[in-house]
BATOR-427918 format. One record per residue: x, y, z of N, C-alpha, C in turn. Coordinates in steps of 0.02 Angstrom, whole numbers, padded with zeros to 5 digits, always signed. Layout:
BEGIN
XYZXYZXYZ;...
This chain:
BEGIN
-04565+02653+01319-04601+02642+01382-04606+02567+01397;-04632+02528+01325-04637+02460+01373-04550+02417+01389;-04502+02451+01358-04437+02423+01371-04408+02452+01431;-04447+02514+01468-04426+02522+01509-04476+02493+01572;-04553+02472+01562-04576+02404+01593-04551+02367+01595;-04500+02336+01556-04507+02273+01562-04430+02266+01600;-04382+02295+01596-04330+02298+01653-04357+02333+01723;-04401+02361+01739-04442+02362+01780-04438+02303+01824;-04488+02275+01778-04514+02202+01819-04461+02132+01806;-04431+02138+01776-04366+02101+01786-04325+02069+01825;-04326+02131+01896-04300+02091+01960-04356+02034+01994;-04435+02049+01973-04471+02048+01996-04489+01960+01982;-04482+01985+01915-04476+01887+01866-04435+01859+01895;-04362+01872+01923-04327+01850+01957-04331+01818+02010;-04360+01867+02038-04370+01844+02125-04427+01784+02111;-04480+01777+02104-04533+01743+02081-04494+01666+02084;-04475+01681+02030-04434+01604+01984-04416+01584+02054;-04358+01623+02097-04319+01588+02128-04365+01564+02210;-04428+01600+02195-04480+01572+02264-04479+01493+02222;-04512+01506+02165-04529+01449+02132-04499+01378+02150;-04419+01401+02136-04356+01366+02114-04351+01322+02175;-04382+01340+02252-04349+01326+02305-04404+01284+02338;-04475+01298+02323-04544+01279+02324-04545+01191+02327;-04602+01178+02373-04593+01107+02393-04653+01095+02406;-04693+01052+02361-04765+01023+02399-04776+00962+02401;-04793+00941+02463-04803+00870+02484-04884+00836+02467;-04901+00789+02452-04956+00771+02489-04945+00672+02491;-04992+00672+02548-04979+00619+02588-05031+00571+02549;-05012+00526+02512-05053+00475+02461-05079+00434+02511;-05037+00376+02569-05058+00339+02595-05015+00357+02671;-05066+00359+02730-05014+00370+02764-05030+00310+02837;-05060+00259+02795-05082+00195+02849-05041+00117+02867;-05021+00069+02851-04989+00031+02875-04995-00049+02862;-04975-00106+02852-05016-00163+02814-05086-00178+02846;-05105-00148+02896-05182-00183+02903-05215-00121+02838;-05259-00160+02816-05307-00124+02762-05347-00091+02797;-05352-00028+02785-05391+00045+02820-05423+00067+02754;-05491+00104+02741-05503+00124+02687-05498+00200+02704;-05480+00224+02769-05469+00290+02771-05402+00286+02762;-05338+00249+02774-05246+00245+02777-05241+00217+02725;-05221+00223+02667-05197+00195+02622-05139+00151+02642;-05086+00119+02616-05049+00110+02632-04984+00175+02612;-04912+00165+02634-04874+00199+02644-04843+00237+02588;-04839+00312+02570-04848+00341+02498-04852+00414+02511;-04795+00438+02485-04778+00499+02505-04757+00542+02443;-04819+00581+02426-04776+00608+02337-04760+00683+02355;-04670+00714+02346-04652+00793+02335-04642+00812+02273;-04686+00865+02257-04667+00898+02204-04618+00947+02189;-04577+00949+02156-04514+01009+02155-04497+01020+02076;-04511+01106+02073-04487+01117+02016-04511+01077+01950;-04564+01059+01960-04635+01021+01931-04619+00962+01913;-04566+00937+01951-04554+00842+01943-04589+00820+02004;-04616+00751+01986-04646+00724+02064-04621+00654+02082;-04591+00665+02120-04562+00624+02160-04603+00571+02218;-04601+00509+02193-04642+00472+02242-04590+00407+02276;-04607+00433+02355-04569+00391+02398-04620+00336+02429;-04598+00277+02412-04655+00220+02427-04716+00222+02404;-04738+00154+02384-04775+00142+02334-04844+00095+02368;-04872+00118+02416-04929+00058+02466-04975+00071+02430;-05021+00018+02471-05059-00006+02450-05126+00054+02436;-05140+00041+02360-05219+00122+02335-05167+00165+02315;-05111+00178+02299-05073+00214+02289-05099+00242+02214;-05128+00239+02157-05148+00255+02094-05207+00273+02129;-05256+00257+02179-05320+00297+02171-05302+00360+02205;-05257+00372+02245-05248+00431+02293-05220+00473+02260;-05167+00452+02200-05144+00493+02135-05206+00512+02115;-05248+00491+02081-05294+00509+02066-05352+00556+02071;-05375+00537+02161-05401+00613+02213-05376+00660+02206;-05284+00650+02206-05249+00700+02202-05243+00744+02142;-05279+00721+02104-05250+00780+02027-05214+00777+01992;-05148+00687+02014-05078+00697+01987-05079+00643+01935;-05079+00671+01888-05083+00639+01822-05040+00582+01821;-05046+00493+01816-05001+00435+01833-04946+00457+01788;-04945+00469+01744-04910+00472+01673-04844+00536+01689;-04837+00575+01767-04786+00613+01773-04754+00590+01820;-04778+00509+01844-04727+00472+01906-04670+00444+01861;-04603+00466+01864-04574+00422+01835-04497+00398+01876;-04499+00417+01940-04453+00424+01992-04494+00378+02060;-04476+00332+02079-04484+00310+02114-04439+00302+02187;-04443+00305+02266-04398+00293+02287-04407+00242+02372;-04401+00208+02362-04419+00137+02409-04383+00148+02486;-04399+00186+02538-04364+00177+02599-04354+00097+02602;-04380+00040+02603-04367-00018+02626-04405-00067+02596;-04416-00130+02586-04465-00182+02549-04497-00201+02576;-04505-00186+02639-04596-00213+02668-04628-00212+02631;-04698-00283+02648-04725-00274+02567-04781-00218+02582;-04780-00168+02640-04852-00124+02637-04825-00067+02608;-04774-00065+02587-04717-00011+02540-04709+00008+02480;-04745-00072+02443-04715-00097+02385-04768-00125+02363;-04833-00154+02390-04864-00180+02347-04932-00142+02300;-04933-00067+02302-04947-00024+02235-04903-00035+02195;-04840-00035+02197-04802-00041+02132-04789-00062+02064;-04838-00115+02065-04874-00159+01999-04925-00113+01957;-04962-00084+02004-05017-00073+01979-04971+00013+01953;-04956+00051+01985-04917+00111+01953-04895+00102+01900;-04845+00037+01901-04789+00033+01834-04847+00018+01777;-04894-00019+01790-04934-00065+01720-04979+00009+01710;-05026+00031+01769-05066+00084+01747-05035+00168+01731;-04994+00164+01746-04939+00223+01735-04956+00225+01643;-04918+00157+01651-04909+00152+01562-04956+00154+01536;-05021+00108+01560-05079+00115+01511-05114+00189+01488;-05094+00234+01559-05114+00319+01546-05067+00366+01531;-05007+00321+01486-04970+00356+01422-04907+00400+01466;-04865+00353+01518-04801+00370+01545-04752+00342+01472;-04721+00407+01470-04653+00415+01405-04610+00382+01418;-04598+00340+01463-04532+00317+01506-04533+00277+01538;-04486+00229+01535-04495+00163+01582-04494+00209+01675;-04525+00164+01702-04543+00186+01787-04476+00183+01811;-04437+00245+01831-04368+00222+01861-04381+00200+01929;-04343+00166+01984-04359+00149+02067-04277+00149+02087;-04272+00187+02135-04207+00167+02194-04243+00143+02234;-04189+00108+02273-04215+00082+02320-04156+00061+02361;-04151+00015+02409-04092-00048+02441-04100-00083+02400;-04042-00129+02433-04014-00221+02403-04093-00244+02391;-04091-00289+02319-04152-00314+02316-04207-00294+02249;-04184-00212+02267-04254-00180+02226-04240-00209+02145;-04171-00225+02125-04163-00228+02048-04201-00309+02038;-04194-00351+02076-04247-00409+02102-04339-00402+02080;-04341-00368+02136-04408-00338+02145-04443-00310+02057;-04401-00255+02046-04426-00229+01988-04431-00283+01893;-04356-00331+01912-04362-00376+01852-04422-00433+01853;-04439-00451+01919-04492-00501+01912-04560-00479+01923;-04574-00429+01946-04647-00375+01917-04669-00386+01834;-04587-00337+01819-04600-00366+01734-04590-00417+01714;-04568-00470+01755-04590-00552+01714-04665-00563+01738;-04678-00555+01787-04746-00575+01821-04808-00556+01772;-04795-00471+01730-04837-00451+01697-04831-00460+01611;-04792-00499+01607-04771-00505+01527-04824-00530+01473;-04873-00535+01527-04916-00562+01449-04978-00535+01439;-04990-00482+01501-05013-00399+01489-04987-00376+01475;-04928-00350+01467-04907-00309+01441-04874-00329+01349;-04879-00381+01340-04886-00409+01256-04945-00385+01230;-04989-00428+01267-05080-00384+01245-05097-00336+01220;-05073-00297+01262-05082-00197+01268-05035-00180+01218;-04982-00202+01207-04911-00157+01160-04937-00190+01089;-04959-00266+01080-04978-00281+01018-05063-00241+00977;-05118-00237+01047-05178-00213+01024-05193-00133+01028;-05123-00105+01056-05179-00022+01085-05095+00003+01059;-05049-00021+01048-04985+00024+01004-04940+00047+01064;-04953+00045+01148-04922+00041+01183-04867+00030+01167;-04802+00079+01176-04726+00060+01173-04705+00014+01244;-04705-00048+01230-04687-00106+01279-04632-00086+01320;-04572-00025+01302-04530-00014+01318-04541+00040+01372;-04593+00077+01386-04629+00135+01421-04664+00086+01509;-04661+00013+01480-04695-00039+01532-04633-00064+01552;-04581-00052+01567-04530-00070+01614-04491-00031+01655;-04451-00063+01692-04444-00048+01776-04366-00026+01774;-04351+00021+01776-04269+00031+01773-04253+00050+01841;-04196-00003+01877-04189-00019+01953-04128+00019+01962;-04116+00046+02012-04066+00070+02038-04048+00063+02126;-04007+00008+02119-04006+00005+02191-03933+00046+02236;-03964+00074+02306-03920+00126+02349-03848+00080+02395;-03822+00091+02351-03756+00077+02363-03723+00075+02455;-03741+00137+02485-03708+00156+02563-03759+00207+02587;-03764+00213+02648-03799+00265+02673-03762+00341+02655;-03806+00403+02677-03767+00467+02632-03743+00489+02594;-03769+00443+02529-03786+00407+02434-03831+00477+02417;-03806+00538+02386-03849+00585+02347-03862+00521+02279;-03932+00507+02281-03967+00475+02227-04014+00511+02185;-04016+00576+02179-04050+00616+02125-03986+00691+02146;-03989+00711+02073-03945+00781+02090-03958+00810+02008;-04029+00838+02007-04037+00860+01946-04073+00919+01956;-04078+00984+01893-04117+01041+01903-04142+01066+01963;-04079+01085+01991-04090+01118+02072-04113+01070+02128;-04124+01004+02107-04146+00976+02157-04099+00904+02175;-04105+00896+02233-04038+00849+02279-04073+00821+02321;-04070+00750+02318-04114+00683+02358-04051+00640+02364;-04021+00644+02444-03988+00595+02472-04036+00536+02529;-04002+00490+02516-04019+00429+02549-03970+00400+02608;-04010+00408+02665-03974+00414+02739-03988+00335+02765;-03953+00305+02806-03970+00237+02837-04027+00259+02902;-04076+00206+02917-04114+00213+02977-04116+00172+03007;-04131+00155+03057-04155+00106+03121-04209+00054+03118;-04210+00033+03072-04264-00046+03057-04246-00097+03058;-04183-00136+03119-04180-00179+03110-04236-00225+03141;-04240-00297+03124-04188-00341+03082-04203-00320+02988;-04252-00259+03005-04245-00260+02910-04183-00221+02894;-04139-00248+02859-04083-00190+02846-04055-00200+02773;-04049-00148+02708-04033-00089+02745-04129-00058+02759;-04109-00014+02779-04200+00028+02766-04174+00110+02774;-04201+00141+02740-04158+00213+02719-04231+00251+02720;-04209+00330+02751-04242+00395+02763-04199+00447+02699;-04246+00484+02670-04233+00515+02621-04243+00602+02643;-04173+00649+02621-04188+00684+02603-04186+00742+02562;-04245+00804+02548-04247+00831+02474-04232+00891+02486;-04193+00930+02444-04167+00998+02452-04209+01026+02376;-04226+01083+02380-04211+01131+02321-04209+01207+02356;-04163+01241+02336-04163+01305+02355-04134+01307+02415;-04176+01345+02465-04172+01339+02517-04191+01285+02553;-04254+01262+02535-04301+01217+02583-04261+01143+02588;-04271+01135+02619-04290+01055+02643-04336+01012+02665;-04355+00949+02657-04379+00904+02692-04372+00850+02693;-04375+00815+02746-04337+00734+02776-04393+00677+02793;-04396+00628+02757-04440+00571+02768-04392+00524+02811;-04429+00509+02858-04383+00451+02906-04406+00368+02867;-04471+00368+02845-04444+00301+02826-04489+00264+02884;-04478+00195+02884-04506+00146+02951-04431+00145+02994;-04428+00164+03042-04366+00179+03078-04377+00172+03176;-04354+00154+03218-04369+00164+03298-04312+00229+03293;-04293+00254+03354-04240+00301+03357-04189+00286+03327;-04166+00341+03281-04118+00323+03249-04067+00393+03256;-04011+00405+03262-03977+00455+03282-03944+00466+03209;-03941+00440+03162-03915+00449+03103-03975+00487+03050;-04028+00491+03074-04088+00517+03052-04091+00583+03080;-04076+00585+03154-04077+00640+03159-04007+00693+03141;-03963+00661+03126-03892+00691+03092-03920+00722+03030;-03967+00691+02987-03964+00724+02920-04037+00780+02916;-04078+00756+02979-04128+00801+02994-04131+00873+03025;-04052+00860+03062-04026+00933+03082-04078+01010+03048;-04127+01037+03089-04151+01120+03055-04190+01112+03012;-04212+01048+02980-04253+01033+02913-04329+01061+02918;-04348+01118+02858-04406+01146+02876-04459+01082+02889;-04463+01032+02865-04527+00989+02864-04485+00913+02877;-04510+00893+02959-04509+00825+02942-04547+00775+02942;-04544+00727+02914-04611+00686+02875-04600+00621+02929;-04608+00591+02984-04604+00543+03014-04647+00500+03043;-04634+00427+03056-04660+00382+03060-04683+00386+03135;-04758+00352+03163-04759+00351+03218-04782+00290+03249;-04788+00249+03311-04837+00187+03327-04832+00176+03423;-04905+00160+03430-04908+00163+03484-04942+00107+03513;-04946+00098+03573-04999+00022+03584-05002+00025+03666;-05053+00013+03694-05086+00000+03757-05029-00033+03798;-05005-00016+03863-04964-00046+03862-04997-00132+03897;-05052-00136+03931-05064-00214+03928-05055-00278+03871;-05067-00230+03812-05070-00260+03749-04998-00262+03737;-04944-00231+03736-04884-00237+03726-04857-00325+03772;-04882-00306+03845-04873-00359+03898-04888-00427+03885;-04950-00424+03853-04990-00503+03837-04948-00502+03784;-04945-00476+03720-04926-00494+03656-04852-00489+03627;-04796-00554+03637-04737-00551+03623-04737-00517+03533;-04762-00522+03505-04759-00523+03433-04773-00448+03418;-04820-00399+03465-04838-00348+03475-04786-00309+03501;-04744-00335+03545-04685-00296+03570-04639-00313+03512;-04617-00365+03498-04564-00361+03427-04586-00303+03392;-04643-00293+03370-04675-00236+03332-04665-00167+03318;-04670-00154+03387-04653-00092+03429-04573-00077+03402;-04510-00122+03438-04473-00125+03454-04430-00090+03393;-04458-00088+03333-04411-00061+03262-04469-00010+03236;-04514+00029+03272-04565+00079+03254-04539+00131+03309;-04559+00189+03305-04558+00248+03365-04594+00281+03401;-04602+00268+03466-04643+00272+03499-04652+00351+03513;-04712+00389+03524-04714+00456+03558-04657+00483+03600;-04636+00451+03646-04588+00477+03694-04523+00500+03650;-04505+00417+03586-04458+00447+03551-04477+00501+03511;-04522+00499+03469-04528+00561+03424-04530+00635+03459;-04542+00627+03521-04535+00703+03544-04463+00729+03557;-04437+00657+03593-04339+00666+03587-04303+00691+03508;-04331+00658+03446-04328+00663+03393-04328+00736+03380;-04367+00755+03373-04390+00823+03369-04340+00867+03402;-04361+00871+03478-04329+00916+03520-04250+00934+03478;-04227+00888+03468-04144+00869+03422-04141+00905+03354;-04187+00900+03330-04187+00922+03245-04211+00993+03241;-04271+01004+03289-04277+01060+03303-04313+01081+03208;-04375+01056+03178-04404+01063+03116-04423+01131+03117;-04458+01176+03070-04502+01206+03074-04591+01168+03095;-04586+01122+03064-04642+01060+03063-04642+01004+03053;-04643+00959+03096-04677+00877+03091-04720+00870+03063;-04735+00824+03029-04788+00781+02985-04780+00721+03028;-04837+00681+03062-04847+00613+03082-04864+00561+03025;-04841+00509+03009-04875+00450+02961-04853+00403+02979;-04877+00354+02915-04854+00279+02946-04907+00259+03004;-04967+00268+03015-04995+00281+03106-05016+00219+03115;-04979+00198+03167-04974+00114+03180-05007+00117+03268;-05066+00115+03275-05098+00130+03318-05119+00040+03355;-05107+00035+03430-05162-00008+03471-05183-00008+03517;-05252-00003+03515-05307-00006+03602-05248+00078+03607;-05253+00127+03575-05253+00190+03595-05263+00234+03522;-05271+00277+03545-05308+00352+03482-05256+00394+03481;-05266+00435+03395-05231+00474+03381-05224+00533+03446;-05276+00545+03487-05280+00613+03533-05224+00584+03588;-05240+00517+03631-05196+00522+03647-05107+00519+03643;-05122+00484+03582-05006+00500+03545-05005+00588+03560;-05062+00599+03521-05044+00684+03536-05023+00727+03603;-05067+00691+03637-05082+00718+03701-05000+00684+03731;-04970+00630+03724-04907+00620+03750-04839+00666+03733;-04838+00673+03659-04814+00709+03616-04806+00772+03651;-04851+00822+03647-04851+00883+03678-04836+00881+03733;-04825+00847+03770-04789+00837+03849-04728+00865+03842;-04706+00827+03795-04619+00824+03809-04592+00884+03752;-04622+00896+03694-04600+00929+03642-04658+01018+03622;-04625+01060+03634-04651+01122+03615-04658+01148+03534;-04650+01113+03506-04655+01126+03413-04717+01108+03385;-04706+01140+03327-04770+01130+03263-04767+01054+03253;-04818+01016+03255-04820+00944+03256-04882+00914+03203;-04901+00889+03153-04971+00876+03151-04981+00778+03122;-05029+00755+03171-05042+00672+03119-05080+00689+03053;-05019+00644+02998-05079+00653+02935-05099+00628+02934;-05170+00638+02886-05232+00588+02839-05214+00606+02789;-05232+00565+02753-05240+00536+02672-05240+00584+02624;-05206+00614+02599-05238+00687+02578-05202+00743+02576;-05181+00744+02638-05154+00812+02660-05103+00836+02626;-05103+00898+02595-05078+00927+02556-05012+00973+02599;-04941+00989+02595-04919+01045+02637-04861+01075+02582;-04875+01133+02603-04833+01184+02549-04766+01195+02579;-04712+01186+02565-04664+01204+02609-04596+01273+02558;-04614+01327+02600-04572+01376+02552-04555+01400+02625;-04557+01468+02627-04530+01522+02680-04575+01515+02745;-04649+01493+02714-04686+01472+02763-04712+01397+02738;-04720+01379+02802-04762+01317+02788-04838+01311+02785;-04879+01277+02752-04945+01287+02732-04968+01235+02744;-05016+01192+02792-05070+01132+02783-05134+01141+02750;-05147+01103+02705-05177+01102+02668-05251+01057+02680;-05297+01044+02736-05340+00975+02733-05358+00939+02679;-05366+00864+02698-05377+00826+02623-05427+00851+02598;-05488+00879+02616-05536+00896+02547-05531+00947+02530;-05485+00985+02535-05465+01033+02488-05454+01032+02414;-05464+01073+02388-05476+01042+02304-05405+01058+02280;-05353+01032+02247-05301+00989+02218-05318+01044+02150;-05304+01079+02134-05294+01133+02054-05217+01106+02027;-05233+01085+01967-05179+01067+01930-05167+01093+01863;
């Protein structure tokens, strides 16, 4: 009897695994911009797949929002840098050093663009004599406190392709920063596409084609304030405005938008929204800090005070 339970439920283990296998959860660490917000972290986007966690950009509070979140520092060991702004990049110190101090097995890997192998060797010169301290007094393996760089060669670069899961790196629309790259993650079925800091970019929307979840950047500003302020329109000019993100959309046609990045002036989240829904009929939502989203067969929002079970 129980051998004939247990081929029973067999297909059943099956099916399960392969919900599992295909299963995608986001939550949004920082989803604010270099002015210091204590509600926006800076820019920080961690997916979980197939119980690896994957963290794309590293802003600023990025270890305390791990933290709210439930996600133990010590299972970041994938890092992946759309671009080097420093509101991108400057958690990254504090991850790699406090990662290690809360017992990461593994040096911090990072892709990134031209640069990042830069970026990551002089962190660890910068911190070399904390990290002597700690490896000589507390037994810290010194070798667990370094930065293994990998920089993205060309746009449409698959830069992860392990245990069911596939992370290519697409070129985006940030000039004069270039390169600056939108990432995206497959397992199973699902998908989802981070644009990255990007204005319209048509190569973003090439790889965003049907993608259940896309994760994109947004910024808006009064237009008097655009008028008076040359430096304010440069601003604008490599960010995406409402009008574009609804063109965006309309094109890719998601199951769901995610808003971040929210680069707001002299106007409110209600009204981007309120422009937004003009032009575009889809599931749309701006994140906060927090927000948790499940992405399988259905998609799930999660609000930030929702409690995080790990």
């Amino acid at each position: 009897m129980r051998l004939l339970n247990f081929f029973f439920l067999l297909p059943l283990v099956f099916a399960s695994n392969t919900v599992l296998a295909g299963y995608l959860e986001v939550t949004f660490l920082g989803t604010g911009t270099p002015q210091p917000d204590i509600d926006r972290f800076g820019p920080a986007t961690m997916v979980e797949a197939n119980g690896r966690y994957f963290l794309f950009d590293t802003g600023r509070g990025v270890t305390i929002r791990l933290k709210q979140a439930g996600i133990p520092l010590s299972k970041i060991e994938h890092v992946f840098l759309t671009h080097l702004h420093s509101d991108h990049v400057s958690g990254l110190a504090d991850l790699m050093l406090t990662g290690w101090i809360w017992q990461r097995q593994n040096p911090l890997t990072i892709t990134g663009p031209k640069g990042t192998q830069a970026l990551g060797h002089h962190l660890e010169q910068a911190h070399q004599a904390d990290i002597a301290y700690r490896s000589a007094n507390t037994r810290l393996d010194a070798e667990h406190a370094k930065i293994k760089s990998h920089e993205i060669k060309k746009g449409g670069e698959v830069v992860y392709d392990n245990d069911g899961i596939k992370i290519t790196a697409f070129l985006v629309n940030h000039y004069p920063v270039e390169p600056a790259y939108g990432y995206k993650i497959e397992s199973g079925e699902q998908s989802i596409v981070i644009s990255g800091d990007t204005s319209y970019s048509e190569n973003l929307i090439l790889h965003a084609k049907e993608t259940d979840l896309l994760i994109h950047e947004i910024a808006d500003a009064e237009q008097q304030l655009i008028t008076n302020n040359p430096r304010l329109k440069r601003v604008m000019a490599y960010h995406t405005t409402p009008e574009q993100a609804a063109s965006i959309l309309n094109q890719v046609n998601p199951k769901q938008a995610i808003f971040t990045h929210v680069l707001l002036f002299g106007i409110d989240e209600q009204q981007v929204s309120k422009k937004i829904k003009n032009l575009y009929r889809g599931k749309f939502h701006i994140a906060n800090d927090l927000l948790r989203v499940g992405v399988g067969k259905e998609i799930r929002l999660y609000p930030e005070n929702s409690r995080i079970m790990r």
